[in-house]
Backbone as a ProteinNet text record, in pm:
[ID]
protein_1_A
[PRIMARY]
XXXXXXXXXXXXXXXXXXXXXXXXXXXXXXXXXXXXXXXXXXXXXXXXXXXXXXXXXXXXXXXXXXXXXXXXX
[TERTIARY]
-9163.4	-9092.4	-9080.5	-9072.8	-9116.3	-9003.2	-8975.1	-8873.9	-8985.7	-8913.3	-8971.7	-8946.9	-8960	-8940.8	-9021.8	-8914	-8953.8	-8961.8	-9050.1	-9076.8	-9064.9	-9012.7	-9015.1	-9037.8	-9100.2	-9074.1	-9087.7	-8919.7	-8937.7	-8967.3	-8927.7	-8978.1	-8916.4	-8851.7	-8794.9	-8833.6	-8892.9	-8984.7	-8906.4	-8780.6	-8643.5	-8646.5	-8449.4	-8449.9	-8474.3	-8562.5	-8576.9	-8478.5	-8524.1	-8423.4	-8292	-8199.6	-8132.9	-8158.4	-8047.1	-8137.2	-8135.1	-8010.2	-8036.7	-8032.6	-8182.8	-8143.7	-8138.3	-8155.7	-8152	-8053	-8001.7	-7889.1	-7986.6	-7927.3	-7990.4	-7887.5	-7752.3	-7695.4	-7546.8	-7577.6	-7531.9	-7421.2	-7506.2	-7419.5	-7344.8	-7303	-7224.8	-7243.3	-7436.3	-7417.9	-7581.5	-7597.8	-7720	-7815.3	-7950.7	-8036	-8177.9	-8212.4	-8306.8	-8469	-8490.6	-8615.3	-8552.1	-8680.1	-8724.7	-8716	-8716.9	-8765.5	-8614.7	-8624	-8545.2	-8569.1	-8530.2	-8593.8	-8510.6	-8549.2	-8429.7	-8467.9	-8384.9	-8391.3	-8359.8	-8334	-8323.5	-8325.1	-8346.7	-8340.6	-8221	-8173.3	-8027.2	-8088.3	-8000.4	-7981.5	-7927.5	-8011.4	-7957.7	-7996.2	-7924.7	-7931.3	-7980.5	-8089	-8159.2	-8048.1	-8034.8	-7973.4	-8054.6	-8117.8	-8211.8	-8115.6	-8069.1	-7968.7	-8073.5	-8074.9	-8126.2	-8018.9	-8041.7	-7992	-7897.4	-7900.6	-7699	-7651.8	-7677.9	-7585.2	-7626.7	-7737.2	-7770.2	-7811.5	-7761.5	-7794.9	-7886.7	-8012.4	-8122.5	-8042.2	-8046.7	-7969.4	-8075.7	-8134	-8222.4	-8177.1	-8179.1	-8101.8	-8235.4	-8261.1	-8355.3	-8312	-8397.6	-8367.9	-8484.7	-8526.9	-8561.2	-8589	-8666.3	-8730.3	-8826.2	-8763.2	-8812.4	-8810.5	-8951.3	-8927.4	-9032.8	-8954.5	-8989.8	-9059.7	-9170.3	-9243.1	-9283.6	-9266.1	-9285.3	-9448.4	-9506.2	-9659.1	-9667	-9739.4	-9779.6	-9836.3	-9793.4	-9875.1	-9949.4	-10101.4	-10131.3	-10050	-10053.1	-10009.1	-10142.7
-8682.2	-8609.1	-8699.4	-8662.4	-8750.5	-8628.5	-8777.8	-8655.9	-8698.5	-8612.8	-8622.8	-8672.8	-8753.4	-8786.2	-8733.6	-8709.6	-8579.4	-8750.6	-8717.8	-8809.3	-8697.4	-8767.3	-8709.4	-8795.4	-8764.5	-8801.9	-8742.8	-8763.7	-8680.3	-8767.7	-8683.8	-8794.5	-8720.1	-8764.2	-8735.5	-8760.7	-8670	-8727.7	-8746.7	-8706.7	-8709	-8888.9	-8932.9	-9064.3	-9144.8	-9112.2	-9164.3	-9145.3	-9157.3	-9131.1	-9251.8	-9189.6	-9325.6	-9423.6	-9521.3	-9652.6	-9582.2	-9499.5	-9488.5	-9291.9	-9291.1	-9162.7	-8999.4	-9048	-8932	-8927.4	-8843	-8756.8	-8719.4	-8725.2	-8622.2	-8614.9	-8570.3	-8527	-8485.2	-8388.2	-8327.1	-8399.4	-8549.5	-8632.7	-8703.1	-8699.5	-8794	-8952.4	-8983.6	-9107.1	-9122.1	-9189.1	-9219.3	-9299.8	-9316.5	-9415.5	-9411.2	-9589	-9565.5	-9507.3	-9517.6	-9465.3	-9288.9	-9224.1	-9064.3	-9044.9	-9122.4	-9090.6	-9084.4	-8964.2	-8943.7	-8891.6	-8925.2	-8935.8	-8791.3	-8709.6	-8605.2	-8572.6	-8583.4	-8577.4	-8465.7	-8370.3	-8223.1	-8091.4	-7997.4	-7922.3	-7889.4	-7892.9	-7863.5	-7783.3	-7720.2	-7690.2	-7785.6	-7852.4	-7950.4	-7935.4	-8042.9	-8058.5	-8157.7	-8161	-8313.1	-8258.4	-8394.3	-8382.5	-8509.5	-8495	-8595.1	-8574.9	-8746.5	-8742.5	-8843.4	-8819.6	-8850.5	-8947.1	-9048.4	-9183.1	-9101.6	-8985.1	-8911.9	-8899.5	-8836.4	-8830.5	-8660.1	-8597.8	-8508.9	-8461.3	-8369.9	-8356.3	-8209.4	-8225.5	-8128.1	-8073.4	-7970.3	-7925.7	-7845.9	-7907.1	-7823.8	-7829.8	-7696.4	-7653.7	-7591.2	-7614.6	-7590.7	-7600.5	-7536.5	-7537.5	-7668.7	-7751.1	-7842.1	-7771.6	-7753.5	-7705.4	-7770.4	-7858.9	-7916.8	-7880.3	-7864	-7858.3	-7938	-7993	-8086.6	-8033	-8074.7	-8077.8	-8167.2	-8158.4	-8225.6	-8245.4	-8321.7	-8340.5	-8442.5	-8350.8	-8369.1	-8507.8	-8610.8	-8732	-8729.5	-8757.5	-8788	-8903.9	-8909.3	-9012.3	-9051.5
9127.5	9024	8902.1	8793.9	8661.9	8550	8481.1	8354.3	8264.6	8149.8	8058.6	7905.9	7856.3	7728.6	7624.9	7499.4	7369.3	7251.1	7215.2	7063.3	6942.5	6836.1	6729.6	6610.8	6503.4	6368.4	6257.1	6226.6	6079.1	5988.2	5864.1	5726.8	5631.3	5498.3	5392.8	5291.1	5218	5068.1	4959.4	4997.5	4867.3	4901.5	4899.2	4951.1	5050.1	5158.3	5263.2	5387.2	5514.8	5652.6	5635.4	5651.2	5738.2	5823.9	5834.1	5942.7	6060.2	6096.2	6208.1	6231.3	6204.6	6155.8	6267.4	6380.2	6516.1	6585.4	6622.9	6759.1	6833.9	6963.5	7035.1	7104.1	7080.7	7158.5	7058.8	6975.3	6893.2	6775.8	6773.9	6667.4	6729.4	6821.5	6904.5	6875.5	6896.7	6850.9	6787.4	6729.6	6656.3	6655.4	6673.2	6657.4	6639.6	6595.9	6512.6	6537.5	6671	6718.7	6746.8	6740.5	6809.6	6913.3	7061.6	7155.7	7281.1	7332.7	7404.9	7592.3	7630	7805.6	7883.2	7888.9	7995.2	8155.3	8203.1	8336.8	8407.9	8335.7	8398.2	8273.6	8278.9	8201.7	8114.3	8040.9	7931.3	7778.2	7776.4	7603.2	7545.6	7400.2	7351.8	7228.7	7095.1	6979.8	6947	6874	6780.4	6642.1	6597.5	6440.8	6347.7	6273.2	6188.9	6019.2	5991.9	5878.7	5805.3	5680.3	5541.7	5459.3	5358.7	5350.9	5299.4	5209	5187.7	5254.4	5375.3	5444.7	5501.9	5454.7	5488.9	5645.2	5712	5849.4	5851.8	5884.1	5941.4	6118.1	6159.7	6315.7	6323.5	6489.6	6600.4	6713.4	6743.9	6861.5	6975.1	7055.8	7150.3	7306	7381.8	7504.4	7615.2	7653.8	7734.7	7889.5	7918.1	8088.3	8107	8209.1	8340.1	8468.7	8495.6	8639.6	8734.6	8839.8	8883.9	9028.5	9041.3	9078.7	9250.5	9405.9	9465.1	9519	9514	9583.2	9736.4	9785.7	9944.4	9928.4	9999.8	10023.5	10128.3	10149.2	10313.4	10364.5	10482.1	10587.6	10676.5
[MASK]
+++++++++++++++++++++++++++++++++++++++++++++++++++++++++++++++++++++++++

């Protein structure tokens, strides 16, 4: 069984992203890489903020399903 991690990158042609410019978990907390790891399926929020202070909100749903495979013995 394997999760899955979501990459993203935005970009801002106005003033540039913030340092630390991703949520993935509805702003709660922030940082500077895209890449986020989930381990089960959830509805969740990316939030991508711009050096004002501007916040972009995506709201999406995440499905995983995990998968077991037969090993020989």
């Amino acid at each position: 069984m394997e999760d899955v991690t979501l990459t993203i990158q935005a970009t801002d042609t106005g003033i540039g992203l913030h340092e630390t410019p991703y949520s993935f978990d509805g702003g709660e907390s922030w940082q500077e890489t895209g890449e986020y790891t989930y381990t089960q399926s959830t509805k969740t929020q990316i939030q991508v903020k711009d050096k004002a202070g501007n916040i972009a909100v995506y709201d999406f749903t995440i499905n995983i399903k995990k998968v077991m495979t037969k090993r020989s013995m």
